[in-house]
N, C-alpha and C positions, 0 to 999 in steps of 0.2 A: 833317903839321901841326906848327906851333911854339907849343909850348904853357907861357905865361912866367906861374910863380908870382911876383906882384910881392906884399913883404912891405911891410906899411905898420904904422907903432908896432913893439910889443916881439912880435917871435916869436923862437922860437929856433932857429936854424940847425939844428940837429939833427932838429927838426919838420919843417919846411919840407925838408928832406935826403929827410927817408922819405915825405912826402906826393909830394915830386914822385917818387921809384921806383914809387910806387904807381901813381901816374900816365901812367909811360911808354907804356903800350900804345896812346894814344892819337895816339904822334909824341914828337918829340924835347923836351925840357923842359928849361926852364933857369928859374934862379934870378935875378932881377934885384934891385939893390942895396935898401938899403931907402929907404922914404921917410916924411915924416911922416905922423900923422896929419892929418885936414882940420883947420880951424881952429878950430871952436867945435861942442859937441854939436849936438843938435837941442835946441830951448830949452823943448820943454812935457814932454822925459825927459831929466831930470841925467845926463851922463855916457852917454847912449843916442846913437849917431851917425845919422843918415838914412843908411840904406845906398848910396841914391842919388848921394851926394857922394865915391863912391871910385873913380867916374869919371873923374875929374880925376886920378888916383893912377895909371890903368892906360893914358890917353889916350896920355901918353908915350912908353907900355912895347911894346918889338916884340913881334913874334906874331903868328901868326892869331889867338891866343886867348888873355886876361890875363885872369889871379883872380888876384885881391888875396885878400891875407891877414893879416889882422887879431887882434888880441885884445881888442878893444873891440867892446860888446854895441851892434847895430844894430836897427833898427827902418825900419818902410816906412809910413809915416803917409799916405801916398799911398792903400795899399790899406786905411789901419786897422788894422794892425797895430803892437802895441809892443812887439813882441822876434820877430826875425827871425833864424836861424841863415846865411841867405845870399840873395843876388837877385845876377839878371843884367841884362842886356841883351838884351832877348829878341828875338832873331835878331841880334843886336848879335855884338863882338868881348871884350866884358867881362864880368866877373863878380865877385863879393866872397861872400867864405867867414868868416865870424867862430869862434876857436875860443873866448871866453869861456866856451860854458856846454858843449862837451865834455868838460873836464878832471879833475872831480870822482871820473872811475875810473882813476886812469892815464895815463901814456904811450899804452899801446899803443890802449885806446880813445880816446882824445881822437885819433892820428889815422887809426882806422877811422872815426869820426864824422865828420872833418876830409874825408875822401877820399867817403865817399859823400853829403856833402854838396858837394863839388867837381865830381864826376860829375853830381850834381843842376844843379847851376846851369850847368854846361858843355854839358848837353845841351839847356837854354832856347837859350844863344846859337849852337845847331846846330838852333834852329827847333820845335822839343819843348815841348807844355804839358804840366800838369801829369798824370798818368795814376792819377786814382784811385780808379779800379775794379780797381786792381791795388795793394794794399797792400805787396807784395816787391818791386816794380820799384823802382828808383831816382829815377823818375819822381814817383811819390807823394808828395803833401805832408807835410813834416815840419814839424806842428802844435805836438809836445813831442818832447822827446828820446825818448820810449819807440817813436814814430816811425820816427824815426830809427834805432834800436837795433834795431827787427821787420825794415826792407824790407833788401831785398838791395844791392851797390854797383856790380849790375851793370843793362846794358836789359834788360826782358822782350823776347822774340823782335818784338813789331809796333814799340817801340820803336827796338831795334838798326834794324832795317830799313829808318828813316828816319836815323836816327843816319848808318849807314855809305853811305848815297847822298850824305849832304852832304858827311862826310868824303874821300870817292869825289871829288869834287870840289875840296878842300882841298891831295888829293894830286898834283894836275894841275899 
């Protein structure tokens, strides 16, 4: 599988470097150039973008498989929520990762958070909901950051299992 970090606004290279090593396991990665943000936030949260609109950011972008990655705080008004760490396209080719609210411990957490939250959403657009009755899967909804900080960044075994049939398929 081709799996293309697309940076969208200010990340910084050196992020984005070690998120995608993190990521290798998955297939080959690459780094695609940057591009803007969308045009205008979502208008009922200042400076909150619809996560839904980084579509158009990844449509472009080759790959099996595009996460966008941003530094600006997202929200999915769709499901009612007003701060979102990430969404995909669920069985879709895309995804968005936000590291706004990672970085308050560090480098090295901002992207352990960044990658098991990458792993989150990449395994929506490999056909995965959310799994949770397993609070260590990656699977698991990440509600608040403490979340994200408990489950693990890898699948639980029934997850993996679906996981690597699709990929099974990716690599064909």
């Amino acid at each position: 599988m081709i799996l293309t970090l697309q940076p969208v606004g200010r990340v910084e290279p050196s992020v984005l470097e070690r998120i995608g090593s993190e990521l290798a396991p998955f297939g080959q990665v690459r780094i695609a150039s940057v591009k803007p943000l969308p045009r205008r936030p979502f208008s009922l949260v200042p400076k909150r973008y619809r996560a839904a609109t980084f579509d158009r950011a990844c449509q472009s972008s080759d790959g099996d498989r595009v996460i966008a990655i941003t530094d600006v705080e997202l929200c999915d008004p769709e499901l009612g929520l007003a701060l979102v760490f990430g969404h995909a396209d669920i069985r879709g080719r895309w995804a968005v990762v936000s590291l706004s609210q990672f970085g308050g411990d560090g480098e090295d957490k901002l992207v352990e958070r960044a990658v098991k939250t990458a792993v989150h959403e990449l395994g929506h657009t490999l056909g995965l909901g959310h799994h949770d009755a397993n609070p260590q899967c990656v699977m698991f909804f990440s509600e608040r950051l403490a979340d994200t900080d408990r489950k693990g960044r890898d699948f639980c075994p029934e997850c993996a299992d679906s996981v690597n049939l699709t990929l099974s398929h990716l690599r064909t």
